[in-house]
N, C-alpha and C positions, 0 to 999 in steps of 0.2 A: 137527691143531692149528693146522697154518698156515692153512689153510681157515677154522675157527673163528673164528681174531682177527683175520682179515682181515672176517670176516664181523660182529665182535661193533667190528669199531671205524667200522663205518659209521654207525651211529646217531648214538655219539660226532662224527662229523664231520659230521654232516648239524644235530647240535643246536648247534652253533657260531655259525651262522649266525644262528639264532633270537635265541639267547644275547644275541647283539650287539645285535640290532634293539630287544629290550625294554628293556635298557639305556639305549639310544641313547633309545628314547621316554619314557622315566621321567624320563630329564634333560632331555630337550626338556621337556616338561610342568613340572618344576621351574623350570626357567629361566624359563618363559612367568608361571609364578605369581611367583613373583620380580620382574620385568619390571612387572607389574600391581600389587604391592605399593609397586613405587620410585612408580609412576606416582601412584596414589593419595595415598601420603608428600607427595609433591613439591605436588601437588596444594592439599593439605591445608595446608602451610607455609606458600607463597604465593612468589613469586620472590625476597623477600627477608630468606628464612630464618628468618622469625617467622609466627603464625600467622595468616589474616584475622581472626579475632576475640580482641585483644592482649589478654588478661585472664589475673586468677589466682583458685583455685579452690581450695580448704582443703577444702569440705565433702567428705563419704563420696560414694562413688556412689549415683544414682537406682537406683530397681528399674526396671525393664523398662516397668510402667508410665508410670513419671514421665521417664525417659529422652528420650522424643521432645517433651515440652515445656521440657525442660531446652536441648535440642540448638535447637528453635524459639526459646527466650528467647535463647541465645547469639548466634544468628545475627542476631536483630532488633537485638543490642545494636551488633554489628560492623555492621550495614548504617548504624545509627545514631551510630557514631562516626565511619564512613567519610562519611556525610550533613557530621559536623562539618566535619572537615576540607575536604571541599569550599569549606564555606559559608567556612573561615576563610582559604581561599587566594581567594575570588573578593572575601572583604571586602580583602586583602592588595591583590589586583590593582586594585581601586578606588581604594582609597588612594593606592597610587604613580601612578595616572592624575591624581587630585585634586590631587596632589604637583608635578607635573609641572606640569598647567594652571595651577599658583598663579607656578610658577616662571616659564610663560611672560608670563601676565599684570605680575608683579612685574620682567619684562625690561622690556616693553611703556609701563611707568608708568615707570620707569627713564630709556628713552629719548623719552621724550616729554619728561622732567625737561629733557635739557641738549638739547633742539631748540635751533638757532641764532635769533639773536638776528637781529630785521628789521635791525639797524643794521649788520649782519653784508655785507648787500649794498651799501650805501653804503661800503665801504673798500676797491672796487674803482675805485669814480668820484671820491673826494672826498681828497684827500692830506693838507688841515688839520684836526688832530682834536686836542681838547682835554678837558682835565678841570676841572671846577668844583666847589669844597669852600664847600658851605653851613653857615656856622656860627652855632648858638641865641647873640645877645648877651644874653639876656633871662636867661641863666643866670649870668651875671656867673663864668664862668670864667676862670682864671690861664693866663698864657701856656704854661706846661709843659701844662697840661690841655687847653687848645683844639691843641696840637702835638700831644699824645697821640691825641686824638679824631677829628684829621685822618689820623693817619697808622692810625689803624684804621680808618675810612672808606674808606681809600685802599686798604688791602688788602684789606676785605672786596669791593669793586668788580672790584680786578684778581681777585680768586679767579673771582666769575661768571664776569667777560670771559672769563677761561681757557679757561673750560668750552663756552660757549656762542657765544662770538663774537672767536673768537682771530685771524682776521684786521684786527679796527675795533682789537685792545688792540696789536699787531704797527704798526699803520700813526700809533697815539697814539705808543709808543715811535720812533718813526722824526723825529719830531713834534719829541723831546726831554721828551715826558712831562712838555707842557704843564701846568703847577695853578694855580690863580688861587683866590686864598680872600676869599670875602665873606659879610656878615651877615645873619641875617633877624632879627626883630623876637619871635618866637613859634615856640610848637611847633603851630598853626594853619596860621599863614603856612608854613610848612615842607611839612606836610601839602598843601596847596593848591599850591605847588611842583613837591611828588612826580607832583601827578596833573596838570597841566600837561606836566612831562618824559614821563608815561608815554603821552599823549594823540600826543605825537610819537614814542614808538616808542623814547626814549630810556632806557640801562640807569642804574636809580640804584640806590644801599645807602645805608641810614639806620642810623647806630651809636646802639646803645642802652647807656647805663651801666649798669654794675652797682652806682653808688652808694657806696662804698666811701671815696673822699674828695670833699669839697667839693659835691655836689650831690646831690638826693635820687637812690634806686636808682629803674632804670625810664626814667630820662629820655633822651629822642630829643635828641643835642647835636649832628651834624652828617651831615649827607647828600652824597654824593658822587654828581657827575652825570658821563657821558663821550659827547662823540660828535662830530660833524662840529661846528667853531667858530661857525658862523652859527644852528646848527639850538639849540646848549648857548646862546649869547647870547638869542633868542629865551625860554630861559624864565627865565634869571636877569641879565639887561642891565638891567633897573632895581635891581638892588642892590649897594648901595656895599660898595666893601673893607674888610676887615677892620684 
């Protein structure tokens, strides 16, 4: 008997072995289909957890037949939404380019606006600088209105000088913010003025009324000229005081 089960338990220990190994491969071979199923999955989704072709779909299944034109229509629709978005991020990127070039241009016109003023170099060499207030008599303004009209002339002037020629408005102020007010005859004469001062390089502002009291709206009443004392004489030294 001890013979026997020594005899009859070797088979038993010889199919152990076996046992193990078929095991062993049945789960390798699951794991590997497993493996291929994620891959595919994964595949199919896309890396960001929706699928490439983002659509929804109510109808029943194709048959077998219609199946592969079905899967052919889906795909053309996804190549063809994906074509979208392409085209809507390179119209996107256009845009903010166009956006850009408008901004730099709109710098460009910006600063070319408050370029300095030629009179600007003259206030390094010339120390006496004055302002002259031309006023229309031809409108037969009241003292409070020609004082109104001056004193917005006067500001609208220093506002440019600010911008554009702050050392000539710096070296007027030093000056004592010389004004001398006198008459012209016309809004003609005025006009022919302007373009005398501007022929020398000189800054003027002409106030326009809003009409409101005592003169018609629209009307040119006084002009305000600034710059070295000899060069501002030169264009208004034939006109009497006011």
């Amino acid at each position: 008997m001890g013979a026997s089960a020594s005899v009859l338990s070797l088979p038993v220990d010889a199919a152990l072995p076996a046992a193990a190994t078929a095991v062993a491969g049945a789960a390798g071979c699951f794991a590997l289909g497993y493996l291929l199923a994620l891959s595919r999955h994964a595949a199919a989704v896309g890396p960001d957890g929706g699928s490439d072709d983002d659509y929804e779909d109510d109808s029943e299944e194709d048959d077998d037949e219609n199946s592969g034109g079905s899967r052919a229509a889906k795909r053309a629709g996804g190549q063809k939404r994906t074509g979208l978005q392409l085209l809507f991020w390179a119209r996107n990127v256009v845009t903010k380019s166009d956006s850009a070039r408008e901004a730099k241009r709109a710098q460009a016109q910006a600063q070319a606006s408050v370029s300095p003023l030629e009179i600007e170099n003259l206030a390094d060499i010339i120390e006496d600088f004055k302002m002259v207030l031309v006023v229309r008599n031809d409108l037969k303004m009241g003292k409070g209105k020609i004082a109104a009209q001056c004193s917005h002339a006067t500001l609208g002037l220093f506002k440019k000088l600010q911008q554009r020629a702050p050392k000539s408005l710096r070296r007027w102020e030093r000056c004592g913010q010389v004004k001398v007010v006198v008459k012209i005859e016309s809004e003609e004469d005025m006009l022919v003025l302007q373009g005398r001062a501007k022929s020398l390089n000189l800054p003027t502002h002409i106030t326009i009324d809003a009409g409101r009291t005592q003169i018609a709206p629209n009307s040119r009443t006084v002009m305000a000229i600034l710059g070295p004392a000899d060069m501002v004489d030169d264009v208004t030294g034939g006109l009497k005081l006011l």
